[in-house]
N, CA and C of each residue as an Amber inpcrd file, in Angstrom:
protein
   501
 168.0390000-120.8180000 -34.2870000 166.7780000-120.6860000 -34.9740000
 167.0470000-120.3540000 -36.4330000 166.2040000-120.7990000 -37.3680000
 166.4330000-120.6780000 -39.0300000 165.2190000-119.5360000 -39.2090000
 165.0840000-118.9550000 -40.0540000 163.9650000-117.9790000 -40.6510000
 164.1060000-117.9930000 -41.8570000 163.1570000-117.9550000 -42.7470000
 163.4050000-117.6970000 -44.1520000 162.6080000-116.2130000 -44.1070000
 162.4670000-115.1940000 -45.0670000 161.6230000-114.1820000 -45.3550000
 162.5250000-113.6170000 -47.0440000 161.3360000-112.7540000 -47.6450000
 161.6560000-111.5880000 -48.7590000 161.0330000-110.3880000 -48.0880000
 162.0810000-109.2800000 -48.4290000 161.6220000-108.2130000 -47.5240000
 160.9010000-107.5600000 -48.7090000 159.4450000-106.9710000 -48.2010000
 158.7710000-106.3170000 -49.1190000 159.2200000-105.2120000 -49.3320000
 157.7480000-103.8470000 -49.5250000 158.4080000-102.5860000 -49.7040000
 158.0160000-101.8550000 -49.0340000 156.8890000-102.1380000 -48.0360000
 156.2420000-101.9040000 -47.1800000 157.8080000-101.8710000 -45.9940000
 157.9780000-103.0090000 -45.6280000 159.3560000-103.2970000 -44.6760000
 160.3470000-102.9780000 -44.8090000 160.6750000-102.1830000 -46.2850000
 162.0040000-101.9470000 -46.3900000 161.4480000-100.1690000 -46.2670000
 160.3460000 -99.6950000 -46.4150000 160.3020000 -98.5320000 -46.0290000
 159.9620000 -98.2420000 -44.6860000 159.3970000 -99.3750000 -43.7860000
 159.3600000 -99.0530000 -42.8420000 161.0520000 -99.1730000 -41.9200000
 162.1700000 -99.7090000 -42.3430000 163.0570000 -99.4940000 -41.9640000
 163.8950000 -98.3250000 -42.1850000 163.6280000 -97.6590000 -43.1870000
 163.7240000 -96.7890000 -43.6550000 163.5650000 -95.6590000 -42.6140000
 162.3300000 -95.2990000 -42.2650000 161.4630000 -94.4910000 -41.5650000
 161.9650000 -95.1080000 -39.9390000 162.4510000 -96.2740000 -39.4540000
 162.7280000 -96.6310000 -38.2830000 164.4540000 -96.5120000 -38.1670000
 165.0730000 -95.7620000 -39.0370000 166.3790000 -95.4380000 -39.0850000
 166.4200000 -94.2550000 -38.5240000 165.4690000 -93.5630000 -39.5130000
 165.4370000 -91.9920000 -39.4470000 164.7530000 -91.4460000 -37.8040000
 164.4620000 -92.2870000 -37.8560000 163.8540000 -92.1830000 -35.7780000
 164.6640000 -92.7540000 -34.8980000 165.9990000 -93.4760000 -35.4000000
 165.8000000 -94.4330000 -34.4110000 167.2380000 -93.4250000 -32.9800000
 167.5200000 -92.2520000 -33.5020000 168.2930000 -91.2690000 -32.6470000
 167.4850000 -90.3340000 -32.4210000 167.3380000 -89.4970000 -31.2480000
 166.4940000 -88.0350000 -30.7760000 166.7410000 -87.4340000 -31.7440000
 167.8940000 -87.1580000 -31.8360000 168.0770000 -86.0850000 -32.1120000
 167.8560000 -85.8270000 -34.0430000 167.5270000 -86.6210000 -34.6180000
 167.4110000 -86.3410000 -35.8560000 165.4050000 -86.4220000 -35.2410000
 164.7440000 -87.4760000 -34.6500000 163.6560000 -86.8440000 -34.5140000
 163.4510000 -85.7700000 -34.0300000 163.9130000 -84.7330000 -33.2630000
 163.7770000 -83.2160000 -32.9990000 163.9520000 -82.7890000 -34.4400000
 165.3910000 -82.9860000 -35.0600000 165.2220000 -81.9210000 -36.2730000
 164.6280000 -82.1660000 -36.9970000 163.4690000 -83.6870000 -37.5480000
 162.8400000 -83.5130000 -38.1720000 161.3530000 -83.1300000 -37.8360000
 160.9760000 -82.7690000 -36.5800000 159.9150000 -81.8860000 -35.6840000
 159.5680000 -80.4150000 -36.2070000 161.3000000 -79.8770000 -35.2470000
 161.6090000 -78.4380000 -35.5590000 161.3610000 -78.1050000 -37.3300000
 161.7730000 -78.8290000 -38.1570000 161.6860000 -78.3240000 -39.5120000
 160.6290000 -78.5850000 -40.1500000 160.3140000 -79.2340000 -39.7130000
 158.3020000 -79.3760000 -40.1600000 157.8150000 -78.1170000 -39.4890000
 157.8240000 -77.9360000 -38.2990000 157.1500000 -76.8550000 -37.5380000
 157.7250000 -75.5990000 -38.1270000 158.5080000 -75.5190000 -38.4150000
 159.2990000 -74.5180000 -38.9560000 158.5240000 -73.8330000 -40.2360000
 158.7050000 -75.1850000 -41.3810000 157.8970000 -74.7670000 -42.5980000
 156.6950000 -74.4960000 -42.6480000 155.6830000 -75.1120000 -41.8680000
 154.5280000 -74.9550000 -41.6500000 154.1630000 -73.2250000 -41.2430000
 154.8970000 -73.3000000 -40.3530000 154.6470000 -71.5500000 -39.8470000
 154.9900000 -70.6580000 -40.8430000 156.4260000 -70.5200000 -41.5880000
 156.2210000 -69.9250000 -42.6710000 155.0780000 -69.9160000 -43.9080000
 154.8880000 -70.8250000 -44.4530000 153.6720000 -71.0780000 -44.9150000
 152.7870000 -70.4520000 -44.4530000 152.4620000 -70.7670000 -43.8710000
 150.8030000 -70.1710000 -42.5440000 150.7490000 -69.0710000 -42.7480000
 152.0490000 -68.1230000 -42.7130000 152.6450000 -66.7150000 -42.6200000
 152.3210000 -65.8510000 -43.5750000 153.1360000 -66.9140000 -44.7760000
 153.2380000 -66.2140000 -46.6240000 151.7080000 -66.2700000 -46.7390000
 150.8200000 -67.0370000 -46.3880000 149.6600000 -67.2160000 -47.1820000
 149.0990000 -66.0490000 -46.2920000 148.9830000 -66.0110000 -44.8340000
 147.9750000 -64.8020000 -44.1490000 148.6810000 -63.3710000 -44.8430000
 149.9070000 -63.1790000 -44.9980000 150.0440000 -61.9450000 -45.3450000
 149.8940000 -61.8050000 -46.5990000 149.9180000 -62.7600000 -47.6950000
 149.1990000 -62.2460000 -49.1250000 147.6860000 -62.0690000 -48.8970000
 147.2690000 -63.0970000 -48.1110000 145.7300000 -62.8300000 -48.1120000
 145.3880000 -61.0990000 -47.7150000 145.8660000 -61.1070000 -46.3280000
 145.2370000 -59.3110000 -45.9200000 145.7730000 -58.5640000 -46.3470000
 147.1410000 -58.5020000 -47.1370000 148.1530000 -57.2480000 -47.5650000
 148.4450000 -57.6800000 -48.8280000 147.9610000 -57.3230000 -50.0120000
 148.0030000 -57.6940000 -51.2770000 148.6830000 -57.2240000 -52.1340000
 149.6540000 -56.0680000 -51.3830000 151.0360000 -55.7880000 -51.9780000
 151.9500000 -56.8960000 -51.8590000 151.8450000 -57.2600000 -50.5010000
 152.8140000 -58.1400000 -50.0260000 152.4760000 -59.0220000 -50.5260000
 151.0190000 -59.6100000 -51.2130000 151.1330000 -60.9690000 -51.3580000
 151.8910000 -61.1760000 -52.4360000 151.9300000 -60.3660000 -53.5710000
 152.9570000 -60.2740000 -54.5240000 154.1100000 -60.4600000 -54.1660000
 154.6940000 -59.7050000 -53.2810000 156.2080000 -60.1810000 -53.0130000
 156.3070000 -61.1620000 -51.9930000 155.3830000 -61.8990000 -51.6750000
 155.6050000 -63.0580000 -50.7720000 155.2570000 -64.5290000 -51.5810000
 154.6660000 -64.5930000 -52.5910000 154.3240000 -65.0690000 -53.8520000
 155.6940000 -66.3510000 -54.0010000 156.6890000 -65.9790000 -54.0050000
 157.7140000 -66.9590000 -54.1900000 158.0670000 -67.4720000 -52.6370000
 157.9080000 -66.9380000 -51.7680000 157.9150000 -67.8340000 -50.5230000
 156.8870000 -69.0170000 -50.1610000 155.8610000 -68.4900000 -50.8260000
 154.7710000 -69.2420000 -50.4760000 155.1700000 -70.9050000 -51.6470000
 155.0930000 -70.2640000 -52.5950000 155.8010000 -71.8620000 -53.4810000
 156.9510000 -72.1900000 -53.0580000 157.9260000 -71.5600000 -52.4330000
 159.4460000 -72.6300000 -52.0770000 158.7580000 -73.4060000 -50.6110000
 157.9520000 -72.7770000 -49.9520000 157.9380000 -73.2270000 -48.4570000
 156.8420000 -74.5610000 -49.0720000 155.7590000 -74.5130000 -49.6780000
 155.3440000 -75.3970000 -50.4780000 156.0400000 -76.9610000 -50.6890000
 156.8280000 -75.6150000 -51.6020000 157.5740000 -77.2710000 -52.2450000
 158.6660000 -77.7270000 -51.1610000 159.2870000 -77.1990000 -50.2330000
 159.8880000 -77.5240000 -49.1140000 158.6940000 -78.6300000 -48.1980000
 157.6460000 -78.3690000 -48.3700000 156.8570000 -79.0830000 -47.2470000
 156.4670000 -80.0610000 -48.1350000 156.0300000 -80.4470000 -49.2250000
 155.5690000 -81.5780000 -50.2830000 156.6750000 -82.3200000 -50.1890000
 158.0260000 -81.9300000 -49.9230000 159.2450000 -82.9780000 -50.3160000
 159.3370000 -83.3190000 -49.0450000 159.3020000 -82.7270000 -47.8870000
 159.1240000 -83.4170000 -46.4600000 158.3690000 -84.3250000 -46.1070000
 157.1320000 -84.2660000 -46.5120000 156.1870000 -85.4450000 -46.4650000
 156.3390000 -86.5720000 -47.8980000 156.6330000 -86.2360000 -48.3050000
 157.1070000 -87.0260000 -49.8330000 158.2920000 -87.8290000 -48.9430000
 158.9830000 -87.6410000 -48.7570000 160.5110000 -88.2790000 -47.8880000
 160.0460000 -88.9670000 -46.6410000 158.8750000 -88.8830000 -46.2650000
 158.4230000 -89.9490000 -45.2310000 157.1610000 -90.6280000 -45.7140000
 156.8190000 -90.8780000 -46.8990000 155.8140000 -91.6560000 -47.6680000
 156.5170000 -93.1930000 -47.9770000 155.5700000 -93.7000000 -48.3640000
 156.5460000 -95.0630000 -48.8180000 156.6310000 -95.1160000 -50.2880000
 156.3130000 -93.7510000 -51.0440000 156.4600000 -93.5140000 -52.6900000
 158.3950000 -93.6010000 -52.9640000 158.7650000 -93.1010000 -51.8470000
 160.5540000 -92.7460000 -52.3280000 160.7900000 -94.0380000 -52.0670000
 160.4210000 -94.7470000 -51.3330000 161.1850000 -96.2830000 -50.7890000
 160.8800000 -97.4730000 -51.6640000 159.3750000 -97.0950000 -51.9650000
 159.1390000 -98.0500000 -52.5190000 160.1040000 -98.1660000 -53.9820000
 160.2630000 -97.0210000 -54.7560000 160.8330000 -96.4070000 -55.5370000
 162.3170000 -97.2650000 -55.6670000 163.0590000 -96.8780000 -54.4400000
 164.2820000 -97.1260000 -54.2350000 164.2140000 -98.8940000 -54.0570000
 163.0860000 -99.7310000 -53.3600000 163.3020000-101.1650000 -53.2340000
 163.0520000-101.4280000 -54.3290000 162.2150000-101.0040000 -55.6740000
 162.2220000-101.4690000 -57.3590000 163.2920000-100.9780000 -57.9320000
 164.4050000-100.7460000 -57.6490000 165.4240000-100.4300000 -58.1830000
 166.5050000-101.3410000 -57.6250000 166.6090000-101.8310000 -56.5230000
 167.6620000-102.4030000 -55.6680000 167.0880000-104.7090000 -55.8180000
 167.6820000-104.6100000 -56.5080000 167.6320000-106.5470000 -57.2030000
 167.5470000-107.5270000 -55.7010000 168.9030000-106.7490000 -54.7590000
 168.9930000-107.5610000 -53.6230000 168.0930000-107.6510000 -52.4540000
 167.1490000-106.8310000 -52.6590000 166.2240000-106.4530000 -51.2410000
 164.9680000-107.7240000 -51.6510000 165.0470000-107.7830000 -53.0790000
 164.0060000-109.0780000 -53.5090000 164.0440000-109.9880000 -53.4190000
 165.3780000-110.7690000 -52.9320000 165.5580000-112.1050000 -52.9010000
 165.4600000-112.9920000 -51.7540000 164.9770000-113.8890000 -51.8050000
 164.7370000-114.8600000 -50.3810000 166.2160000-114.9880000 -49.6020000
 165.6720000-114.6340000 -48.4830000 166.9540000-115.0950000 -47.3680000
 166.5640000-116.1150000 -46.5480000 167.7420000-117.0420000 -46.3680000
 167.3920000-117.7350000 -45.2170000 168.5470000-117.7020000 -43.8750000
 168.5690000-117.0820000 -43.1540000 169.3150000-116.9230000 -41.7460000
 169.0950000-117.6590000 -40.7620000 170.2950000-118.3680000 -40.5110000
 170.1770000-119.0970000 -39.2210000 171.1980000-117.8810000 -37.9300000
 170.2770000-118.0840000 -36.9370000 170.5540000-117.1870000 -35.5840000
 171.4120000-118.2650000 -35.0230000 172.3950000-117.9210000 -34.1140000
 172.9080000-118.6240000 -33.1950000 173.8850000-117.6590000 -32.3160000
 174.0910000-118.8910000 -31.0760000 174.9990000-117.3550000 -30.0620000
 175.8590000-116.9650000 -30.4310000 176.5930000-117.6210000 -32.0450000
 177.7070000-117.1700000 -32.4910000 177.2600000-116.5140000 -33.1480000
 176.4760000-115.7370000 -33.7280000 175.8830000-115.2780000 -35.3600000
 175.4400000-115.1960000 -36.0010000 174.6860000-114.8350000 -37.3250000
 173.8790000-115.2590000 -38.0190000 174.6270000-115.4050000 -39.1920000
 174.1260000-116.5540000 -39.9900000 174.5640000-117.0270000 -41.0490000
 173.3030000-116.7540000 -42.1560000 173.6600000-115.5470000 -43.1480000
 172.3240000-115.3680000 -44.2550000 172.9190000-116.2360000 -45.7610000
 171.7760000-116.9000000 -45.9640000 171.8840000-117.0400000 -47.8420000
 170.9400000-116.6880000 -48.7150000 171.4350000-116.7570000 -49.8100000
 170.1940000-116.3130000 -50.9870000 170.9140000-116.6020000 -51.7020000
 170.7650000-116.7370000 -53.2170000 170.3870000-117.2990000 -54.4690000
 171.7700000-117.3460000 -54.8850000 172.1110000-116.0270000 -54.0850000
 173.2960000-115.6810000 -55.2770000 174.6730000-115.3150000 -53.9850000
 174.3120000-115.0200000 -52.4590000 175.2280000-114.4710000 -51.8410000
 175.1420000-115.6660000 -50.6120000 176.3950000-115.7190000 -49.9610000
 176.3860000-116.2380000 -48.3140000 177.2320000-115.7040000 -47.2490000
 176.4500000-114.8680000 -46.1780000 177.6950000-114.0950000 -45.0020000
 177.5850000-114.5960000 -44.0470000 178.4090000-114.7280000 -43.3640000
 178.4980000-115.2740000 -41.9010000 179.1750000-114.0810000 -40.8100000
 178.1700000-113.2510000 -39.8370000 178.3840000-112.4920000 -39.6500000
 178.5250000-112.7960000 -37.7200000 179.3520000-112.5090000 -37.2970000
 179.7900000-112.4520000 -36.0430000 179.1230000-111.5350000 -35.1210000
 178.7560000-111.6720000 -33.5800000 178.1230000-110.7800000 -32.7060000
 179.0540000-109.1080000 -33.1870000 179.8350000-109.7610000 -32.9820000
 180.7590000-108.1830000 -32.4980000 180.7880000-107.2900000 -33.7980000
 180.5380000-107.4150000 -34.8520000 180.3130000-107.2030000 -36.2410000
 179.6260000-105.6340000 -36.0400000 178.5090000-106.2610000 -35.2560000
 177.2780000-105.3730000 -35.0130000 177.5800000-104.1560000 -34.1840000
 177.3100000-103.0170000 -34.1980000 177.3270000-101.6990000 -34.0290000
 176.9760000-101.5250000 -32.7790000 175.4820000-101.8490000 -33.3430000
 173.9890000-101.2500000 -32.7100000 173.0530000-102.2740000 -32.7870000
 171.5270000-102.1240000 -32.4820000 170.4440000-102.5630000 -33.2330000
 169.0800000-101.6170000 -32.9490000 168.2030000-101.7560000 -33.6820000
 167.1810000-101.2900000 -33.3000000 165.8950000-101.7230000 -33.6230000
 164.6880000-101.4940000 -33.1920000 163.7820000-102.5340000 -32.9510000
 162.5790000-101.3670000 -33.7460000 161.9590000-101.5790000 -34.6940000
 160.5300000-100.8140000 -34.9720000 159.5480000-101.6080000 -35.2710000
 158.4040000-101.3390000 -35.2950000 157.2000000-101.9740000 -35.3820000
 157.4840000-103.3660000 -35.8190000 157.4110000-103.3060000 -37.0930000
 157.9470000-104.9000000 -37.4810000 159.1500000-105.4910000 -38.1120000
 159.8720000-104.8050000 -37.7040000 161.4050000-104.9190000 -38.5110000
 162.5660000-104.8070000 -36.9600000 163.2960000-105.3720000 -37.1900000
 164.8560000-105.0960000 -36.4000000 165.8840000-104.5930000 -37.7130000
 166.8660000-103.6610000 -37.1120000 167.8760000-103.3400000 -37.3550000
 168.8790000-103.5770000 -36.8100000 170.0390000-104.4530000 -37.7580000
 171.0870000-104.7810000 -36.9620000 172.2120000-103.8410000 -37.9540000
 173.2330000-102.8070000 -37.2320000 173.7380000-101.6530000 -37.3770000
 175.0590000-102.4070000 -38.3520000 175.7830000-102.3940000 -39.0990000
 177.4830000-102.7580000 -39.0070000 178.4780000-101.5460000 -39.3280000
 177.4470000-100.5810000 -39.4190000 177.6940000 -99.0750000 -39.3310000
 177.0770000 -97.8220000 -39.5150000 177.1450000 -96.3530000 -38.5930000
 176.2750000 -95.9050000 -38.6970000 175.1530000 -95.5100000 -39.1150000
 175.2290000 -95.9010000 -41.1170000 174.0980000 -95.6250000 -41.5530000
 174.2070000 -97.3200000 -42.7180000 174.3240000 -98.3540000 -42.8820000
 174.1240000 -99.1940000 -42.7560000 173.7550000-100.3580000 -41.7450000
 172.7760000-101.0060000 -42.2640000 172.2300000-101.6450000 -41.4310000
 171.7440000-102.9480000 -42.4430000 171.3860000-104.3140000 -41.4710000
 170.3950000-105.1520000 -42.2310000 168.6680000-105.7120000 -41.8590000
 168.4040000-105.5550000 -42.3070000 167.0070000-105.2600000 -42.0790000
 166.6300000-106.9740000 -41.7500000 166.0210000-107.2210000 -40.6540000
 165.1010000-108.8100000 -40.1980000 163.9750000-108.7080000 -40.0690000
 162.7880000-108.8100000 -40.7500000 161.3530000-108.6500000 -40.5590000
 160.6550000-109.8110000 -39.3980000 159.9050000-108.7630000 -38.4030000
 159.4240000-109.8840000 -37.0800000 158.6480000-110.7090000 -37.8850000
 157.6150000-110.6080000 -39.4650000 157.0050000-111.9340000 -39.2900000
 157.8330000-113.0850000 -39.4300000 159.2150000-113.1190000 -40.0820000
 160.1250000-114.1230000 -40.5300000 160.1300000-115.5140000 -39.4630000
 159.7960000-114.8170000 -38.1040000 159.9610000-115.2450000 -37.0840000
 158.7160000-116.3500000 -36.4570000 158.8970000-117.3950000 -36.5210000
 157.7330000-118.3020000 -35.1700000 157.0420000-117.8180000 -33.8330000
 156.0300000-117.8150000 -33.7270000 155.1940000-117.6400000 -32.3330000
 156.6470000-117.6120000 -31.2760000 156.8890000-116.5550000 -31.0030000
 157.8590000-116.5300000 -29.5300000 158.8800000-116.3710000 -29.9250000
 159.4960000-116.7040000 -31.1400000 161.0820000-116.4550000 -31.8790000
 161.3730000-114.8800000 -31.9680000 160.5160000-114.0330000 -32.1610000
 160.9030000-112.2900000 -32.3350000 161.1140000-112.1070000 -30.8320000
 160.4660000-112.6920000 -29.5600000 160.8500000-112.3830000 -28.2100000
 162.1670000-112.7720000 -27.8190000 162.5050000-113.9840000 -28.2040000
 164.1280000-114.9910000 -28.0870000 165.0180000-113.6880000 -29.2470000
 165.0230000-113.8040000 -30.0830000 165.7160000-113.3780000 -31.1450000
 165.9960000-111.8270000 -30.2230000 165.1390000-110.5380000 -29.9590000
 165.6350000-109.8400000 -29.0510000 166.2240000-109.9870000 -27.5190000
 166.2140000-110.9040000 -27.1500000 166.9250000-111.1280000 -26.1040000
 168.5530000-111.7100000 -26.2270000 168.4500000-112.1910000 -27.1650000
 169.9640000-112.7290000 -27.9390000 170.3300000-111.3650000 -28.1520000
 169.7350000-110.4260000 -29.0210000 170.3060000-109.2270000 -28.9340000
 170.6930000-108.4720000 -27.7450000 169.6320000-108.1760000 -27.1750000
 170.3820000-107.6980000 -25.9550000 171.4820000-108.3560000 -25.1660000
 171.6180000-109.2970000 -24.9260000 172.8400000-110.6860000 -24.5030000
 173.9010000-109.6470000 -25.1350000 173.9560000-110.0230000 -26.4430000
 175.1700000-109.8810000 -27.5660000 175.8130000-108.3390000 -27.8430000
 174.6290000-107.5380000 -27.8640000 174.8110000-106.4110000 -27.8840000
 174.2040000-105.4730000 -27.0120000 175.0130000-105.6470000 -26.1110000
 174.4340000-104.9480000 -24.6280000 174.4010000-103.5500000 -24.9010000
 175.6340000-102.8890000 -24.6620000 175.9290000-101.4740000 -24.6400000
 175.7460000-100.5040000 -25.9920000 175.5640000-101.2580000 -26.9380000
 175.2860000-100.4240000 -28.0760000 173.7840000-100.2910000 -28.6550000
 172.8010000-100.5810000 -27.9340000 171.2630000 -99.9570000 -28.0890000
 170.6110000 -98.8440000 -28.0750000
């Protein structure tokens, strides 16, 4: 199968955000540390409110836990990504990939790889994007619309075929 696509910034942050989920265990710690800050917060503000000695000396907790929680939700917005895909030349350019049981073969304007099953790590699947791994925190991003009526269903099943044990 051939696909052409340009990955937007929408898709490159939603891969982004489907990285950062795509193990438990970083979704627990990013649970626990939300829940975490939140309660402090909650905390600094009730005890300046009723104890107004304390709110003075709780005064700088209340702005770090703040700005700890603005940069947490800031880091799962699509303001940092989008940010980061207007800075990055290669995420803009048309690809065209052909799938096959040997591989996928990508081009664009300026680059051409020919990348082998076994290449691949991992993969992972989010809303509208796949991730194919070639190491733990690299990956290449395939957007499902790239794909024909029924091609995003084939295209994961080749994955699973190819890359059985590493999902």
């Amino acid at each position: 199968m051939k696909i052409t696509y340009r990955l937007t910034p929408e898709e490159y942050g939603e891969a982004q955000r489907a990285h950062a989920s795509s193990k438990a265990l970083w979704r627990w710690r990013n649970r626990i540390s939300l829940t975490i800050i939140i309660f402090f917060l909650a905390a600094s503000i009730a005890l300046s409110i009723f104890d107004s000695e304390m709110g003075v000396m709780v005064r700088p907790a209340i702005i770090l836990f703040s700005g700890l929680l603005a940069l947490l939700f800031l880091g799962r917005s699509n303001l940092v990504w989008r940010w980061q895909y207007n800075k990055i030349d290669a995420l803009k350019r048309e690809c065209t990939a052909e799938i096959s049981d040997e591989g996928i073969i990508s081009n664009t304007e300026v680059a051409r790889s020919e990348m082998k099953w076994n290449l691949f790590t991992r993969w992972y699947e989010g809303k509208n994007v796949f991730l194919l791994y070639l190491q733990p925190r690299l990956f290449n991003i395939v957007p499902k619309r790239a794909f024909a009526p029924g091609e995003a269903e084939e295209f994961r099943e080749l994955l699973r075929r190819k890359i059985p044990a590493k999902q």
